[in-house]
Backbone as a chain_set.jsonl record, in Angstrom:
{"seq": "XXXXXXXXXXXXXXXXXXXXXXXXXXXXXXXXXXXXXXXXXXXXXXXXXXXXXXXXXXXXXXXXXXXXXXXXXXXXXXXXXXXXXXXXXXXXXXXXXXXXXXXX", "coords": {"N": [[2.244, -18.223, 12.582], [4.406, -15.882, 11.109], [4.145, -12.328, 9.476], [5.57, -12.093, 7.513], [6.314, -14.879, 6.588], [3.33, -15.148, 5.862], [2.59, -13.963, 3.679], [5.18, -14.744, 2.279], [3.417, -17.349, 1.62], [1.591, -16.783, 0.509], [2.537, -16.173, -2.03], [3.812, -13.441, -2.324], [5.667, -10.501, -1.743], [7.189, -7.998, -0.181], [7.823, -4.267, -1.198], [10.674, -2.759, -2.354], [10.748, 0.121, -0.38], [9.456, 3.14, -0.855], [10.481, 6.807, -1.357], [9.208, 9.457, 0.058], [7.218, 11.929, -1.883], [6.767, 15.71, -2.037], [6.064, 17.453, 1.214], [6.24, 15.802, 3.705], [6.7, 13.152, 5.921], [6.517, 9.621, 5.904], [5.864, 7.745, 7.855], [4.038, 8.797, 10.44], [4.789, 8.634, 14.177], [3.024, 8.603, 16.68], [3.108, 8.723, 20.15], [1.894, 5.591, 20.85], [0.506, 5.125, 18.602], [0.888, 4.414, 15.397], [0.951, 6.502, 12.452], [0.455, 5.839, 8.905], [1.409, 7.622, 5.708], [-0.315, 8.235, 2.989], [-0.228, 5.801, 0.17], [0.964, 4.964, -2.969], [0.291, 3.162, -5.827], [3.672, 1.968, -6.537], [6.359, 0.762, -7.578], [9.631, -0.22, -7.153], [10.321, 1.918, -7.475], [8.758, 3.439, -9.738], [5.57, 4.452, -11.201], [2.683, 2.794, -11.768], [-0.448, 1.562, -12.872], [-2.328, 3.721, -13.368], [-4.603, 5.874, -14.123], [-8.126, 5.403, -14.393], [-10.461, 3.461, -13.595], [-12.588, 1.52, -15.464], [-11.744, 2.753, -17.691], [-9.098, 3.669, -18.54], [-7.816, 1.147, -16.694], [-8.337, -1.981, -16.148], [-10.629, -3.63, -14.136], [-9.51, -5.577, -12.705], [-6.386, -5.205, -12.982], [-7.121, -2.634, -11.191], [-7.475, -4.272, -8.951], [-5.095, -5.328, -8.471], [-3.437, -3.007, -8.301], [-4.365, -1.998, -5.572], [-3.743, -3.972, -3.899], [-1.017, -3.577, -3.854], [-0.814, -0.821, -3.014], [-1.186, -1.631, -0.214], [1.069, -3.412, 0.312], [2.998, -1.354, 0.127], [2.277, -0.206, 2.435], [2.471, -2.109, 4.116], [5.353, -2.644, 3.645], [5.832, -0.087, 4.389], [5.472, 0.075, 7.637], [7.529, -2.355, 8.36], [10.077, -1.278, 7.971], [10.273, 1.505, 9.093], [9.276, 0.872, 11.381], [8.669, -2.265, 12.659], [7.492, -4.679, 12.091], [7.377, -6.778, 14.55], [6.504, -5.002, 16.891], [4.025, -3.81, 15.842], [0.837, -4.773, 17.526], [-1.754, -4.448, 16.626], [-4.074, -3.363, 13.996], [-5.603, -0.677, 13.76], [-7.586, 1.004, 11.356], [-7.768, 1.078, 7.691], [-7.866, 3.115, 5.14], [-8.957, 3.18, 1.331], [-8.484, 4.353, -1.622], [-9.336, 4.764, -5.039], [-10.092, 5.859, -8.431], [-12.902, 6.02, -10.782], [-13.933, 5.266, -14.26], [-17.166, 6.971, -15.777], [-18.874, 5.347, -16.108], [-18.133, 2.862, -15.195], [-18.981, -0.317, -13.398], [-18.299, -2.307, -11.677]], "CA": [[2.947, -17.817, 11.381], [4.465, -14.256, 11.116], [3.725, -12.206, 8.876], [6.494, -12.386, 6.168], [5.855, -16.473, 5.796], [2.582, -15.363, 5.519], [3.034, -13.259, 2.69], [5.312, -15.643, 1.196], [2.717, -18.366, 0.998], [0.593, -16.131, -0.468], [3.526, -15.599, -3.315], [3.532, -11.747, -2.605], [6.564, -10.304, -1.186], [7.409, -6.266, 0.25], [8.612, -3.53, -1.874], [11.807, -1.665, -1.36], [10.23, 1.253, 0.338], [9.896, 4.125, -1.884], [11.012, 8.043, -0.617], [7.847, 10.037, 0.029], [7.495, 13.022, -2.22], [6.323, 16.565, -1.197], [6.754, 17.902, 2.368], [5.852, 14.88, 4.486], [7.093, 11.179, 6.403], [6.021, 8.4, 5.669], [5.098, 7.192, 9.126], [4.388, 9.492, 11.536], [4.205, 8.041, 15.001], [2.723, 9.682, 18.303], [2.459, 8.097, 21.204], [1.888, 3.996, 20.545], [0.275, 5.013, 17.867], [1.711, 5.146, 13.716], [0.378, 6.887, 10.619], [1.21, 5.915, 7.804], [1.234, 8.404, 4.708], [-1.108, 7.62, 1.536], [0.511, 4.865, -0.601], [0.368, 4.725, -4.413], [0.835, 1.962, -6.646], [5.03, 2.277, -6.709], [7.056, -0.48, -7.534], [10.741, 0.055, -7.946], [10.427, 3.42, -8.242], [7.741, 3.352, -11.225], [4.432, 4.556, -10.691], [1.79, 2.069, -11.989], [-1.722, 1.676, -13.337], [-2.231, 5.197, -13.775], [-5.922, 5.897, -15.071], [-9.113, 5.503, -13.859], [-10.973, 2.36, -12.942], [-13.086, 0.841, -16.257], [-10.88, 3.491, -18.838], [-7.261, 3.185, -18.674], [-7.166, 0.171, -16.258], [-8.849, -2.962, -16.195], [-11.328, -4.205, -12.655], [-8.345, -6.795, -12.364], [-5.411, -3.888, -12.421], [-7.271, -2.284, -9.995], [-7.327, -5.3, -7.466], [-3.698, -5.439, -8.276], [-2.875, -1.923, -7.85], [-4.498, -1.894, -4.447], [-2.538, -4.963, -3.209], [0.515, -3.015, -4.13], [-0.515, -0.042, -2.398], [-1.118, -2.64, 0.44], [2.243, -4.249, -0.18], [4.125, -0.718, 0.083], [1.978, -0.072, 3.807], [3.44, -3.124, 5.093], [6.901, -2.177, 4.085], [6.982, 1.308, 5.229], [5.679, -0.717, 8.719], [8.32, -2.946, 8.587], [10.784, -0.324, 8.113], [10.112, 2.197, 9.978], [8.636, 0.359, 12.782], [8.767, -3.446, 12.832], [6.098, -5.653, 12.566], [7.643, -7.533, 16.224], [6.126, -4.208, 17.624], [3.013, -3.677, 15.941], [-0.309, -5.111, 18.291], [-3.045, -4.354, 15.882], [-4.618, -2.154, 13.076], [-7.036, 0.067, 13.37], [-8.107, 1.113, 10.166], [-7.564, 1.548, 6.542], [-8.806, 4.027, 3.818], [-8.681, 2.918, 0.145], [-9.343, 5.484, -2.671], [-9.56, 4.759, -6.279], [-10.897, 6.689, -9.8], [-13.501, 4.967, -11.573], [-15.09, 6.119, -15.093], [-18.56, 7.537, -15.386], [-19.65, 3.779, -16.38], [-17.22, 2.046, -14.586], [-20.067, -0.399, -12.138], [-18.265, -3.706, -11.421]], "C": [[3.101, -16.295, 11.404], [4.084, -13.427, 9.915], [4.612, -12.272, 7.184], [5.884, -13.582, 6.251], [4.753, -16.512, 5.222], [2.248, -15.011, 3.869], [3.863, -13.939, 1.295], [4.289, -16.796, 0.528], [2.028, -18.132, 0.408], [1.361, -15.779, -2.114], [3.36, -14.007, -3.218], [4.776, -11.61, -1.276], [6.597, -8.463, -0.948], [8.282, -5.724, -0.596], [9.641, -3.105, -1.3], [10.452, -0.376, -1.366], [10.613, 2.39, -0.612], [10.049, 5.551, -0.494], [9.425, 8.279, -0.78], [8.393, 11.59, -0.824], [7.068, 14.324, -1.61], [7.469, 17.26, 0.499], [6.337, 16.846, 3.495], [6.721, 13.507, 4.625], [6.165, 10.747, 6.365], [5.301, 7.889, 6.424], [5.566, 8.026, 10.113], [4.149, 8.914, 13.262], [4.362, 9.104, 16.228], [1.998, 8.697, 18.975], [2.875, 6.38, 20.857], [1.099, 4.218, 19.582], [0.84, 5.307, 16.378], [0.515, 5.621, 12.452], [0.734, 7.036, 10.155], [0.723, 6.62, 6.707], [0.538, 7.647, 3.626], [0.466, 7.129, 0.867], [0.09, 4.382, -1.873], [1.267, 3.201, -4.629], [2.067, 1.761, -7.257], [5.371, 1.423, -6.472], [8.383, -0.185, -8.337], [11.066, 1.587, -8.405], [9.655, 3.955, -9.32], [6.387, 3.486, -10.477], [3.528, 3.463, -11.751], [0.839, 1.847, -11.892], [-2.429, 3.176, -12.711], [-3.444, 4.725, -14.585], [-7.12, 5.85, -14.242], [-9.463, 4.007, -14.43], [-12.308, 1.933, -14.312], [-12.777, 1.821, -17.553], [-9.892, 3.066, -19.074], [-6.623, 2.221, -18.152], [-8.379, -0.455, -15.944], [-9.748, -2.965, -14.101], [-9.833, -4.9, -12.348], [-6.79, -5.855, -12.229], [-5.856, -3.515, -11.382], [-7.108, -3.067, -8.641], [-5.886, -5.277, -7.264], [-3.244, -4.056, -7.853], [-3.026, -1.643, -6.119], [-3.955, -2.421, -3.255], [-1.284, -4.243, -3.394], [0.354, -1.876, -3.343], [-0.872, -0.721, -0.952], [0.269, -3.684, 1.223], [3.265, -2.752, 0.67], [3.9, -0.442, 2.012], [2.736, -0.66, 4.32], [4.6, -2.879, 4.826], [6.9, -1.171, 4.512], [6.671, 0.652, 7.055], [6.847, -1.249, 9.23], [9.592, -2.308, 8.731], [11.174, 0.685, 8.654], [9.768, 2.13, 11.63], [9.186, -1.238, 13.186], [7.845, -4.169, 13.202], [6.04, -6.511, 13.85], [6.748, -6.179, 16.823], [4.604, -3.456, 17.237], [1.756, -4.449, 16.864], [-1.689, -5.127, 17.332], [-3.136, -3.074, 14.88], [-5.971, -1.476, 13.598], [-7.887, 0.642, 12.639], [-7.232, 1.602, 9.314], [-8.684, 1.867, 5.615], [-8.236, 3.399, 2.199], [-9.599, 3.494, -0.27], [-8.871, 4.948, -3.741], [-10.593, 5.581, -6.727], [-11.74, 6.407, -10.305], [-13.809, 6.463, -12.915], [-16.073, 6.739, -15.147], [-18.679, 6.126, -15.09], [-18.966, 2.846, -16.106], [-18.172, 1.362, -13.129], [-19.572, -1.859, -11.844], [-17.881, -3.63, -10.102]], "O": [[2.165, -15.538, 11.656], [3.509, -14.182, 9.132], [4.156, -12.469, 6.058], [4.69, -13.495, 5.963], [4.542, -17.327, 4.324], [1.729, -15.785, 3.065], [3.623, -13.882, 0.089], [4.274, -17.117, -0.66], [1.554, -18.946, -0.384], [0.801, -15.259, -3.079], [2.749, -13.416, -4.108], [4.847, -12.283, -0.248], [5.911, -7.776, -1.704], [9.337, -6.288, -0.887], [9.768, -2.996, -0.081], [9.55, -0.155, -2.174], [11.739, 2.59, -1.067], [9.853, 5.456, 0.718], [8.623, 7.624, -1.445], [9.433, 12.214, -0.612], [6.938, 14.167, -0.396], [8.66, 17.423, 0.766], [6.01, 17.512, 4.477], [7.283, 12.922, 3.7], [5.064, 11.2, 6.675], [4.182, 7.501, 6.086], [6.693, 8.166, 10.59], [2.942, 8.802, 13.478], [5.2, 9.928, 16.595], [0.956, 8.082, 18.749], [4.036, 6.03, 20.645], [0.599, 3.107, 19.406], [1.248, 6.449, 16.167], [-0.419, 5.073, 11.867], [1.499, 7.999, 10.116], [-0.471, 6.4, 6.502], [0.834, 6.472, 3.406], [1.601, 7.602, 0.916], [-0.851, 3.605, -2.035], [2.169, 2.552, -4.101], [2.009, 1.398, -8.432], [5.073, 0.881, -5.408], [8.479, 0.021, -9.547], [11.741, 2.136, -9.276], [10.015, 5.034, -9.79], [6.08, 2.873, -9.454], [4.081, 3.5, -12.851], [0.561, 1.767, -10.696], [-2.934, 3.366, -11.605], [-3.53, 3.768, -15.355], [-6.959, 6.428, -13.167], [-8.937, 3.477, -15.409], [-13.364, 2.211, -13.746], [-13.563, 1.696, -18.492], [-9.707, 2.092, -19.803], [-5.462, 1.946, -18.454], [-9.362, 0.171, -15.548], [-9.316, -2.339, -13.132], [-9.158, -4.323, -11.494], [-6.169, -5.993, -11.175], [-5.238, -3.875, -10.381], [-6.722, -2.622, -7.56], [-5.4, -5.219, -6.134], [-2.54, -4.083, -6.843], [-2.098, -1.195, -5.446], [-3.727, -1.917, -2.156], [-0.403, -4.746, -2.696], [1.405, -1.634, -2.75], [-0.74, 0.267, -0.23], [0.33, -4.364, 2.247], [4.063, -2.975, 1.581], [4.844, -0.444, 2.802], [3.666, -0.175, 4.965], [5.268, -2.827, 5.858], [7.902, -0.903, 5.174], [7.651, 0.756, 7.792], [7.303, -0.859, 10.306], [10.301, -2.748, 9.636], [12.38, 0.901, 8.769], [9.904, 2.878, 12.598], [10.1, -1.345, 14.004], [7.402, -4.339, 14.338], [4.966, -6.944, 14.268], [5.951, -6.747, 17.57], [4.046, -2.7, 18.031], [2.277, -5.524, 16.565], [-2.568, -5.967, 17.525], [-2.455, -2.051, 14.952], [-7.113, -1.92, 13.724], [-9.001, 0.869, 13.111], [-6.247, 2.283, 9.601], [-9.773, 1.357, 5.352], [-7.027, 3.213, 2.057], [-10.79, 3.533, 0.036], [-7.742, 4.501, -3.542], [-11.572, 5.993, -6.105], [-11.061, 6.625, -11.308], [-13.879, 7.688, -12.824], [-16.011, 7.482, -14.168], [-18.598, 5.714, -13.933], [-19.114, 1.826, -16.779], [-18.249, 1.989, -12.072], [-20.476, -2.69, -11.758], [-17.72, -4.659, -9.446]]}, "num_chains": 1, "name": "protein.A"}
């Protein structure tokens, strides 16, 4: 199974690819290797769940926000590159905000 079907069966589909702001691309690639630029929670052009992690957005936002910045990886991949030509990952960083008392 590739990875779109997979994606569909999961009901979760790829964003349009947002512009990167600042002075930077999106995916820089050297060599056989790509890096891809930090990816916020942008959908449609709209930034989303904005706040910190047991204040302004729920444990359950956060899982969702992270899948979305998850969501936008794999499209700038697919876009820039093509998942026929990726081989493997080698790692990902995920950062989130929390409250003081934010412990779930």
């Amino acid at each position: 199974m590739n990875l779109i079907d997979n994606l569909t069966k999961h009901k979760l589909e790829l964003p349009i690819v947002s512009s990167p702001g600042g002075n930077y691309v999106s995916v820089n690639i050297r060599g056989n290797i790509a890096y891809i630029a930090i990816q916020f929670p942008i959908l449609d052009g709209e930034y989303l769940f904005q706040g910190r992690l047991g204040n302004e957005i729920t444990t359950e936002e956060g899982y969702k926000a992270m899948e979305l910045c998850a969501l936008n990886v794999l499209a700038q991949v697919e876009k820039r590159i093509g998942f026929d030509k990726i081989i493997g990952l080698n790692h990902i960083d995920a950062y989130f905000q929390s409250g003081m008392d934010w412990d779930d």
